[in-house]
N, C-alpha and C positions, 0 to 999 in steps of 0.2 A: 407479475413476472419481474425478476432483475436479473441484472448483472454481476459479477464478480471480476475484481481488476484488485491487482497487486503491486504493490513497487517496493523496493528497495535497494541501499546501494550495491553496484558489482563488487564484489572483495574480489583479492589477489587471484583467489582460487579457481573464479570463475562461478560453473555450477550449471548446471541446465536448470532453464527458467522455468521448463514446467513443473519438475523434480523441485525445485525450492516454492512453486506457489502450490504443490500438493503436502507441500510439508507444512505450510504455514496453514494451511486450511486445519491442520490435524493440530496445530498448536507446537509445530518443529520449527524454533528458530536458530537450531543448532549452527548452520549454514553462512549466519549470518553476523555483521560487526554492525555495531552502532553509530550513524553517522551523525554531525551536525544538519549535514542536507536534510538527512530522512525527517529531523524534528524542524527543517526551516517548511520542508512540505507540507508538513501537517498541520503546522500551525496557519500559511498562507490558505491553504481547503478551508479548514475552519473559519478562519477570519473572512473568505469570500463567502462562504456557503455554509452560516451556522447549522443548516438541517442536515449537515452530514457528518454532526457526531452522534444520530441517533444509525448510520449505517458504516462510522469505522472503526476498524481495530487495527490496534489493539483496543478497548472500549477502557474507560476510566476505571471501569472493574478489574478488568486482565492487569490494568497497570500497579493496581494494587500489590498483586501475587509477583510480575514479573518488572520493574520498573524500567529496566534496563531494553524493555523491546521496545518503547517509546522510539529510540533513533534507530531501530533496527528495518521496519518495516509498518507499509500501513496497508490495510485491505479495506476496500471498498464494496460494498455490496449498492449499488446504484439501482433507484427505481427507474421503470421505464418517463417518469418526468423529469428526473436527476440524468438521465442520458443526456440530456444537452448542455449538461455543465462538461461532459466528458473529453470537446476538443480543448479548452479551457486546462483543464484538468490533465491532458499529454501535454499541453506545452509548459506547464509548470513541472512535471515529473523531469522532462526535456530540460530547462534552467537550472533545475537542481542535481543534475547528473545522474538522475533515476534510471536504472530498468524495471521490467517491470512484466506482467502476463495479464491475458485477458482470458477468463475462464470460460464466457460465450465463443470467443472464436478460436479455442486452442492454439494461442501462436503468442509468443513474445511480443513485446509493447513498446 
């Protein structure tokens, strides 16, 4: 069993968060701008939690094709023992000025 959890930064436009984490599941990240944040995120997840580049994306692969979604957005797919990095894990979305959606509980993050 896991999880699914989304972040990236709010642009101007706004956007409903579950409308932008149903498009990033299908690979739409029309929605969305490239932030410094989104790649300072990514990078602190990794550097605490090496075992969570075998569960984010964009994946080293996607970034091949799209390089630019790197600062766009990261998706996590969490095992149920990766659950306890997850308050960890909101309050760095939180520092970084992330939102974000949680696909288990349908509701903004």
């Amino acid at each position: 069993m896991s999880s699914d959890f989304g972040f990236w930064k709010q642009n101007a436009g706004g956007g409903d968060p579950e409308e932008i984490f149903d498009n990033l599941a299908e690979g739409d990240t029309g929605d969305l701008v490239a932030s410094p944040d989104v790649l300072r995120f990514r990078e602190e997840l990794l550097n605490r939690w090496p075992d969570l580049n075998d569960v984010l994306e964009p994946s080293r692969f996607d970034l091949q094709e799209q390089p630019d979604d790197e600062g766009k957005y990261v998706l996590l797919t969490l095992s149920v023992r990766q659950l306890d990095y997850l308050p960890e894990i909101l309050d760095m979305a939180n520092r970084n000025d992330l939102v974000g959606f949680s696909g288990v509980a349908g509701e903004p993050i």
